[in-house]
C-alpha positions, 0 to 999 in steps of 0.5 A: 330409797326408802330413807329418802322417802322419809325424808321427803315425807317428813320435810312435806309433814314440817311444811304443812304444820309450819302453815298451819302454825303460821295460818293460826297465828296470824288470824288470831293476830288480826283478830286480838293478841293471839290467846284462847278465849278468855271472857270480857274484862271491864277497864275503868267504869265512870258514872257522871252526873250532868245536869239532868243527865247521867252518863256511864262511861265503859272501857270493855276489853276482850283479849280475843278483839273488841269486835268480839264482844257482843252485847253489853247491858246496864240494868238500874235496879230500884230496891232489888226489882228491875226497873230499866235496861240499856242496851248496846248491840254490836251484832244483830245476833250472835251467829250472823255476824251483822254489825248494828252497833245499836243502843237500846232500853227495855222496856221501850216505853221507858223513854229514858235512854237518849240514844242520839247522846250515846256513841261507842268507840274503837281504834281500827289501828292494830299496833297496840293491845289497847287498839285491837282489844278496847271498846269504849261506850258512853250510855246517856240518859235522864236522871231517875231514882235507882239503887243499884245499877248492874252492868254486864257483858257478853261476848259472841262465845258467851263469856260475860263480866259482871259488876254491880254497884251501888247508887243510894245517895242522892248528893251523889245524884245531884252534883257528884261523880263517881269513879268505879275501878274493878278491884280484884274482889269487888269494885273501888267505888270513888266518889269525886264532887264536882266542885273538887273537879273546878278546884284542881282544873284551876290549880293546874290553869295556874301551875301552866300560866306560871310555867309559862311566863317563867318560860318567856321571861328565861328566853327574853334574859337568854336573848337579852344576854347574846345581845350583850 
């Protein structure tokens, strides 16, 4: 009598941590790929110069879910001293759990965001890593004098990423972009001109123009040949 009891007692203790295994999984699943929390990680930072424009484009990933991060803040800083910051808050706060998805400038009166240029990104598909994790954002705003910019983000546990990088040429800031890849000690700064864009967008227009005609002119002898 009592061996059976144990057996039962053991067979319900099983049960209900095979539940509880299952439970915690599948809410991590849904939620990003099933890890602790680790904090954010930035993919590749692109700064372009449009214009009278400057665009950041970011690729934030959070292993714990995009929906996760919590707030990311890009600070220009003009010879060490703050100058102005952009704002994009997904929540409210970090205890309400309110989605806003707000851009914003500190201060207000700087008038240099232009928050009706600026979105922000996700996949609401679950099939790949990338599709639970990444956040992509697009900050614009009208070009002005800085020699740093300072980027950060913060999930709802806390957790930041932090990457500074340098902006002190103003050929940069007339027609150049600048592509930033996080390094595993500091970030790989690319400066791409803009002229070197048109040159390989019109190498490759031609490379596709000659496949193509190389093509047509393969099945017109192809037809040519079963005609003969």
């Amino acid at each position: 009598m009592l061996k059976l009891k144990e057996k039962f007692i053991a067979v319900v203790t099983i049960t209900i941590v095979f539940n509880l295994i299952f439970s915690i999984q599948s809410t991590a699943d849904e939620a990003g790929v099933g890890v602790l929390n680790v904090p954010p990680k930035f993919g590749i930072i692109q700064l372009v110069q449009q214009e009278e424009n400057i665009r950041v484009y970011l690729t934030i990933s959070d292993y714990n879910s995009w929906e996760d991060l919590f707030i990311v803040n890009i600070t220009l800083i003009n010879s060490d001293s703050q100058s102005t910051s952009f704002i994009f808050k997904q929540y409210k706060d970090s205890t309400s759990y309110e989605k806003i998805y707000e851009f914003s400038e500190e201060p207000d009166d700087s008038n240099l965001l232009i928050e009706e240029k600026c979105s922000y990104t996700h996949s609401n598909k679950k099939e790949t890593v990338d599709d639970k994790c990444n956040l992509d954002l697009i900050f614009v705003f009208h070009s002005t004098f800085f020699s740093k910019i300072n980027i950060i983000a913060t999930d709802l546990e806390g957790s930041t990423a932090t990457t500074k990088i340098d902006y002190t040429s103003e050929e940069i800031m007339r027609g150049g972009n600048i592509i930033i890849v996080p390094g595993p000690d500091e970030p790989i700064v690319i400066l791409m001109p803009s002229y070197i864009l048109n040159i390989i967008a019109i190498i490759l227009a031609i490379i596709g123009t000659i496949y193509l005609i190389k093509k047509i002119e393969k099945k017109k002898r192809i037809a040519y040949g079963k005609k003969n």
